[in-house]
KOLVEX-257252 format. One line per 5 residues: number of its first residue (from 1); their letters; for each residue x, y, z of N, C-alpha, C, O, CB. Coordinates in nm, 3 decimals, m for minus. Glycine has a CB too. Layout:
N
NUM> a> X Y Z X Y Z X Y Z X Y Z X Y Z  ...
This chain:
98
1> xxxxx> m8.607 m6.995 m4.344 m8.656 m7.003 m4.480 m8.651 m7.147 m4.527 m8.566 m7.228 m4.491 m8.574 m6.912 m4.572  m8.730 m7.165 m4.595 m8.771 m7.291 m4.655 m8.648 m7.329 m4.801 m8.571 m7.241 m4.841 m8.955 m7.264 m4.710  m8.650 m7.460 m4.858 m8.630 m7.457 m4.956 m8.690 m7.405 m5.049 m8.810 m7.379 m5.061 m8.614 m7.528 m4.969  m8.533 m7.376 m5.173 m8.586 m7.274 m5.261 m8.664 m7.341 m5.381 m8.602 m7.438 m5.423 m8.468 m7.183 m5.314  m8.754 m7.323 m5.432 m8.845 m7.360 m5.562 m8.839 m7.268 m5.657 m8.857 m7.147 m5.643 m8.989 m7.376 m5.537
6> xxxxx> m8.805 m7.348 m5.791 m8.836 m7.271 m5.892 m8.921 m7.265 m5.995 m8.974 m7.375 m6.011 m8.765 m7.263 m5.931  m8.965 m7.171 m6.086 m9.114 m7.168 m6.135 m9.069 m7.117 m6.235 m8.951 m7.084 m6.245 m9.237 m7.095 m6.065  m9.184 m7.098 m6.354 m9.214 m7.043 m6.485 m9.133 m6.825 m6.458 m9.195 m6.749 m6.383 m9.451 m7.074 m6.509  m9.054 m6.795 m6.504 m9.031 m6.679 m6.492 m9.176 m6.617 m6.473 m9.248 m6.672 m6.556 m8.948 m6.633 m6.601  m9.239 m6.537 m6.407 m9.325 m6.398 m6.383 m9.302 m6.272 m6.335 m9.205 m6.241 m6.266 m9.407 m6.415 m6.315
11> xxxxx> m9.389 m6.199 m6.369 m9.283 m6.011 m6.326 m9.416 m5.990 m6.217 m9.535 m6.022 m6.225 m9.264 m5.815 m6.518  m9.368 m5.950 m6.156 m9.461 m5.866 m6.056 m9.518 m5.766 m6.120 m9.463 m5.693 m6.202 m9.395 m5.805 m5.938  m9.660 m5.761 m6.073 m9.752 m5.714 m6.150 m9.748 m5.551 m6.141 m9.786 m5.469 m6.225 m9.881 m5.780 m6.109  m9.685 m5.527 m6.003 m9.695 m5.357 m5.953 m9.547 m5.326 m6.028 m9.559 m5.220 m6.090 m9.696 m5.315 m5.736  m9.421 m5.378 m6.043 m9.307 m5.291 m6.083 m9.233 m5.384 m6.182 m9.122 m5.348 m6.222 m9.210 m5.238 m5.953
16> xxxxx> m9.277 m5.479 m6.216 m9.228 m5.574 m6.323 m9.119 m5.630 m6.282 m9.030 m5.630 m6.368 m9.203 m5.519 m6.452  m9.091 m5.680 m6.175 m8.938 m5.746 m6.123 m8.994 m5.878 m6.205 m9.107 m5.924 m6.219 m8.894 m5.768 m5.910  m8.860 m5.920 m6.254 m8.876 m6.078 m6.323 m8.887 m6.170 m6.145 m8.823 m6.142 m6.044 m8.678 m6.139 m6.457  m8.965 m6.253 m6.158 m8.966 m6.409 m6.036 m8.965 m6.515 m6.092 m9.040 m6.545 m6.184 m9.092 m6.442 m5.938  m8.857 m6.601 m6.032 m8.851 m6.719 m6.105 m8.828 m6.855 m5.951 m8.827 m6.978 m5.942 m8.696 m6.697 m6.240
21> xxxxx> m8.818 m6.766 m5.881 m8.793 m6.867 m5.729 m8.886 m6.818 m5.590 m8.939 m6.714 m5.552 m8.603 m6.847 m5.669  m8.875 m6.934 m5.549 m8.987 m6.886 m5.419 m8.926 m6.950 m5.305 m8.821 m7.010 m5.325 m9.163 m6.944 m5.431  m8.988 m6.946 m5.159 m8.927 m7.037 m5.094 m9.016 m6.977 m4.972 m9.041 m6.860 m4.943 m8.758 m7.044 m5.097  m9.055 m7.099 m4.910 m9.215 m7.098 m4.789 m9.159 m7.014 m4.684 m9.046 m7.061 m4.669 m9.279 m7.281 m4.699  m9.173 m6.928 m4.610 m9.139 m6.820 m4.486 m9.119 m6.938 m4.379 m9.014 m6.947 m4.314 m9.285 m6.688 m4.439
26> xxxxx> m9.235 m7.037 m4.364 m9.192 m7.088 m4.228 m9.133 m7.187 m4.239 m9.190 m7.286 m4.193 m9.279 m7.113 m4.139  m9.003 m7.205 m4.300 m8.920 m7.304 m4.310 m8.957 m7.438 m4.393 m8.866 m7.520 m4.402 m8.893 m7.331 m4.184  m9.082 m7.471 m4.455 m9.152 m7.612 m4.493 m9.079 m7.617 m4.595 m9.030 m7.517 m4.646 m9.315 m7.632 m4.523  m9.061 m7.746 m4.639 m9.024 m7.733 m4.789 m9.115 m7.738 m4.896 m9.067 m7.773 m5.003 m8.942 m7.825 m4.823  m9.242 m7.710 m4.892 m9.314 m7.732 m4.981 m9.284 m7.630 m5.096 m9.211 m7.535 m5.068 m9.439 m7.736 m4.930
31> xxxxx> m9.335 m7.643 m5.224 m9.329 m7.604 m5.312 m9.462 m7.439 m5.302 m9.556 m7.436 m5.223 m9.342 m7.739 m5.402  m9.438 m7.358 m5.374 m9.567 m7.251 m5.363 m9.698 m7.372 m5.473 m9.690 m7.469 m5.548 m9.508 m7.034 m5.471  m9.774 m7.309 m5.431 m9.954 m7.375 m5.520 m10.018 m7.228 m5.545 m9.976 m7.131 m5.482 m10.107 m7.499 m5.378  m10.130 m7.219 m5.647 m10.202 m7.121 m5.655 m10.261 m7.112 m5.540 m10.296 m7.206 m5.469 m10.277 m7.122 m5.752  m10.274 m6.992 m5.517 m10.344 m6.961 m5.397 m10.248 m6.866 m5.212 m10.278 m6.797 m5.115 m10.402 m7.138 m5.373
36> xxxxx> m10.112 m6.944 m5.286 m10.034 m6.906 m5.185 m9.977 m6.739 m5.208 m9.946 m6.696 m5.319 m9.918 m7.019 m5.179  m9.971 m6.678 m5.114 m9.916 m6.558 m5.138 m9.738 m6.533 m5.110 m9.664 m6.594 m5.033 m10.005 m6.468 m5.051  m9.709 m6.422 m5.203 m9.543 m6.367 m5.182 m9.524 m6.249 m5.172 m9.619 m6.172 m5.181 m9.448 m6.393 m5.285  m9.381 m6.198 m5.149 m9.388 m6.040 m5.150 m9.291 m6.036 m5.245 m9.209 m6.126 m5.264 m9.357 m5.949 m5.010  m9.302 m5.887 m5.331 m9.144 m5.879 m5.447 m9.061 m5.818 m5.359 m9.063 m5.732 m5.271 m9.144 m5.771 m5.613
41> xxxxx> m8.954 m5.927 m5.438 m8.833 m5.866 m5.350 m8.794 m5.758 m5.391 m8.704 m5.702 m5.328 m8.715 m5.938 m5.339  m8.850 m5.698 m5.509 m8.816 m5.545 m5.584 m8.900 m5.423 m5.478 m8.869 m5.349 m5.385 m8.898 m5.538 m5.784  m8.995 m5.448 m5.538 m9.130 m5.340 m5.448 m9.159 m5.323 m5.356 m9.174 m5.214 m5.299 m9.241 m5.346 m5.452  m9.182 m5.490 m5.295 m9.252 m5.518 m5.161 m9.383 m5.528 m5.181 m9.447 m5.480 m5.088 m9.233 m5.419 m5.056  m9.449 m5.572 m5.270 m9.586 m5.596 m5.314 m9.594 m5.696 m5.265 m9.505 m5.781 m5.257 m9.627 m5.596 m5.445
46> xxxxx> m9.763 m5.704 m5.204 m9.796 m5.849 m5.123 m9.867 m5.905 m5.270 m9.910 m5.817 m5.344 m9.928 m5.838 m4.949  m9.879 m6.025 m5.309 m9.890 m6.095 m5.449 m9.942 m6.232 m5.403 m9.918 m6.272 m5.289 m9.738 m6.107 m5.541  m10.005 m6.295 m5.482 m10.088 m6.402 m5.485 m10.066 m6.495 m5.625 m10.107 m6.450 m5.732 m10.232 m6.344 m5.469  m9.997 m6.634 m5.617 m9.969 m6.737 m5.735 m10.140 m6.766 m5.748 m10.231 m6.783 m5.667 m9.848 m6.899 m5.688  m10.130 m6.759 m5.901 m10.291 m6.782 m5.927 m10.199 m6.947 m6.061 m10.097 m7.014 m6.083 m10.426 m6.564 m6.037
51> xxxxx> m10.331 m6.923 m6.100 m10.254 m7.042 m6.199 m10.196 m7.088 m6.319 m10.238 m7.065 m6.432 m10.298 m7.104 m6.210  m10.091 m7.157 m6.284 m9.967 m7.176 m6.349 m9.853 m7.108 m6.263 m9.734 m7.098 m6.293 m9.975 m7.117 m6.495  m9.915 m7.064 m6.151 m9.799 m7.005 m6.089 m9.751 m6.857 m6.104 m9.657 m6.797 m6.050 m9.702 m7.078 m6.128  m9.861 m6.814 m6.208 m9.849 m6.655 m6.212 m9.841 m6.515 m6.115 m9.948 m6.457 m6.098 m9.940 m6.633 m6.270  m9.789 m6.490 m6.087 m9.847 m6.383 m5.962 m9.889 m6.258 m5.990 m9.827 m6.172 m6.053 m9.748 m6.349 m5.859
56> xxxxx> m10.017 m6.249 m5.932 m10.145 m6.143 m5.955 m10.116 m6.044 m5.783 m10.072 m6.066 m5.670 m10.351 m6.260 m5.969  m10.180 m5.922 m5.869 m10.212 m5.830 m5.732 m10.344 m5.899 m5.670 m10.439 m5.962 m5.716 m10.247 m5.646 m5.772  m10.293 m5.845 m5.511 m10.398 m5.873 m5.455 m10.567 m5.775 m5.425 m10.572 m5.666 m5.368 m10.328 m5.905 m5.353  m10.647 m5.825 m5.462 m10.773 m5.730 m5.441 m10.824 m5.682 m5.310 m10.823 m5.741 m5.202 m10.884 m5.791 m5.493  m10.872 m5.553 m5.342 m10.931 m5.537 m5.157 m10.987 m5.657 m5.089 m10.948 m5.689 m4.977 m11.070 m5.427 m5.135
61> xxxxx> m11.090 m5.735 m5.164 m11.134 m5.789 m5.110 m11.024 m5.958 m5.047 m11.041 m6.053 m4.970 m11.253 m5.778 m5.191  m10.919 m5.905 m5.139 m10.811 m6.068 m5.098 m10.769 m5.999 m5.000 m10.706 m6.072 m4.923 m10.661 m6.146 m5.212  m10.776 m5.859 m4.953 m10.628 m5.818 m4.831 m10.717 m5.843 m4.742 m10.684 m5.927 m4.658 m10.534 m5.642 m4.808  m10.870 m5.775 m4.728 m10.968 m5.806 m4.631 m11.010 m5.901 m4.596 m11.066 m5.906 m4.486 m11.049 m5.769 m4.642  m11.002 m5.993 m4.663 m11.015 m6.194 m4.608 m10.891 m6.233 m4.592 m10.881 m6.353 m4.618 m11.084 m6.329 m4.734
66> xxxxx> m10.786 m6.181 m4.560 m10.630 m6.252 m4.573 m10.636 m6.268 m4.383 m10.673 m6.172 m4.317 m10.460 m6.112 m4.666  m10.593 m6.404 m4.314 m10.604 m6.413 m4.197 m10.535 m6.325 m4.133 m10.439 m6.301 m4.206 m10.585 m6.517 m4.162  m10.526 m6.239 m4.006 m10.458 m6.158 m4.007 m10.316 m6.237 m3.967 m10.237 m6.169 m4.033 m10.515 m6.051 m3.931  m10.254 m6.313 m3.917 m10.137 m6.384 m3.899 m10.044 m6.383 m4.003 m9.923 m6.365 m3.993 m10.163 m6.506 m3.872  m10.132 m6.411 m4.140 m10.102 m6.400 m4.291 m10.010 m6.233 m4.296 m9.892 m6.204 m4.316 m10.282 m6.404 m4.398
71> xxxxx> m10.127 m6.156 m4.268 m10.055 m6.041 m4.317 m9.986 m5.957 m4.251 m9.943 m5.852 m4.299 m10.120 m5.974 m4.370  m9.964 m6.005 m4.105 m9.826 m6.004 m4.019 m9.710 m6.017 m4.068 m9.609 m5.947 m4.076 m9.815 m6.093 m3.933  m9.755 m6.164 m4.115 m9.616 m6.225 m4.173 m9.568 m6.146 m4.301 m9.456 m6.096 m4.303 m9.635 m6.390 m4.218  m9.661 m6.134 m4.414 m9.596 m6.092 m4.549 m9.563 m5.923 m4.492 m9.481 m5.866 m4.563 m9.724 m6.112 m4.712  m9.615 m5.842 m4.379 m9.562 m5.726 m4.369 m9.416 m5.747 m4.286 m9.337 m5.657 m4.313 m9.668 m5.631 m4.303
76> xxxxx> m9.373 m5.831 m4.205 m9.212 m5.870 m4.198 m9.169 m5.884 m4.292 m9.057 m5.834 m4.297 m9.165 m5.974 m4.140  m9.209 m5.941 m4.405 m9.120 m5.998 m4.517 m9.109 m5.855 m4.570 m8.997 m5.820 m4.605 m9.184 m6.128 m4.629  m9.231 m5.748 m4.583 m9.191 m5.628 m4.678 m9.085 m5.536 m4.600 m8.994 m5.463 m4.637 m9.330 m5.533 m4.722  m9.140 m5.574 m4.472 m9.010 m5.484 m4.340 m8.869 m5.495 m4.387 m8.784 m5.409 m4.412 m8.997 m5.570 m4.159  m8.868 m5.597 m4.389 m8.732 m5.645 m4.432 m8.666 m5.620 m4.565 m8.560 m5.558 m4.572 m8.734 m5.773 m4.423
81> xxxxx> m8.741 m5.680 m4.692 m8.713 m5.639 m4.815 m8.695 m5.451 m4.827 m8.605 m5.387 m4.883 m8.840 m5.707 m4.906  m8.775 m5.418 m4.776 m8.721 m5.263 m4.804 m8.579 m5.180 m4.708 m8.492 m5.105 m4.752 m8.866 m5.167 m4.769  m8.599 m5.222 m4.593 m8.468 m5.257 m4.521 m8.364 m5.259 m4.617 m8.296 m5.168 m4.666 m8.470 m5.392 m4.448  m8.366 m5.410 m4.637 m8.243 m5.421 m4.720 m8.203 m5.349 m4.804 m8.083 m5.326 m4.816 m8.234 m5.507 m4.774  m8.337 m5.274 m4.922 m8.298 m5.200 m4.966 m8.263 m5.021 m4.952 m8.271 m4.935 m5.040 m8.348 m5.242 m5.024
86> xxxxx> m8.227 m5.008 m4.822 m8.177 m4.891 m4.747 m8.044 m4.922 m4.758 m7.956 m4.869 m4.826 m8.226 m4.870 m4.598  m8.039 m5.065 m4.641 m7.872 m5.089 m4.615 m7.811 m5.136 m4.760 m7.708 m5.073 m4.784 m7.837 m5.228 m4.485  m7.836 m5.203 m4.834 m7.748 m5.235 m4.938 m7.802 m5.205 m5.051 m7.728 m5.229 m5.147 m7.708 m5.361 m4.942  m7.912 m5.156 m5.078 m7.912 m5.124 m5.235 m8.039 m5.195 m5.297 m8.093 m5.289 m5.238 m7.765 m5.184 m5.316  m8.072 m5.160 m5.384 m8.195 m5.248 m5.456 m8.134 m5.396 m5.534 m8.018 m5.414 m5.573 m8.276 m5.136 m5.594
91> xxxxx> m8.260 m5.502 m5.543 m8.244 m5.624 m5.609 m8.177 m5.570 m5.715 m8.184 m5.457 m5.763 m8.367 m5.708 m5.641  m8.086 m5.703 m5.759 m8.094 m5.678 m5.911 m8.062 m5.546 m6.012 m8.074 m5.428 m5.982 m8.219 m5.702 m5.933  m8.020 m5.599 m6.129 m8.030 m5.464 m6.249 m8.144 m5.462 m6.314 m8.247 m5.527 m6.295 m7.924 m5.464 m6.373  m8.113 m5.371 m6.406 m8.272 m5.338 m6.450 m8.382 m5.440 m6.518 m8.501 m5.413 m6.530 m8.264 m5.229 m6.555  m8.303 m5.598 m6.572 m8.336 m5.679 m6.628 m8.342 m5.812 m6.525 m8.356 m5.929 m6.561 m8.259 m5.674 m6.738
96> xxx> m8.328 m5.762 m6.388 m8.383 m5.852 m6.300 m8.256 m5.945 m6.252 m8.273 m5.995 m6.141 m8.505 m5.934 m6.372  m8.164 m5.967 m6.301 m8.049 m6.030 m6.265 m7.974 m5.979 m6.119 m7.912 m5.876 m6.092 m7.960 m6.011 m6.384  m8.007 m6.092 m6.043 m7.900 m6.073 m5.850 m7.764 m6.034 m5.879 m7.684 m6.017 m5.788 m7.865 m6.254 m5.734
């Protein structure tokens, strides 16, 4: 995992988890840009920073142009996030706080 970045609070659009941090899958440190996609760590929704850093659902037509390597990757990340929430429990309380 990459360094962590932080952004304008946003809720995920499918279950309203508050996001306020991000951090690049393949280790880079770059910062997220519109355009880049995430998964909630609440839901597991695949999500897209549009601008200002907001994160929007993604449209059929964004999952159907998404490279497929892309959506390899964000389906490990949901593998995992829901995982975790088997073995230990869901993110957060109800107001989004770790």
């Amino acid at each position: 995992m990459g360094d962590a970045h932080r952004f304008r609070t946003t809720r995920c659009p499918h279950c309203g988890y508050p996001m306020d941090v991000a951090s690049n899958a393949d280790a880079s440190k770059e910062a997220p840009v519109p355009g880049d996609y995430s998964v909630c760590l609440s839901c597991g929704a695949f999500l897209r920073f549009g601008s200002r850093l907001r994160l929007s659902r993604l449209t059929k037509q964004q999952l159907e142009d998404m490279p497929a390597d892309m959506l390899l990757e964000l389906g490990r990340i949901r593998a995992a996030v829901l995982l975790a929430h088997k073995t230990i429990g869901p993110v957060g309380d109800e107001k989004g706080h770790l």
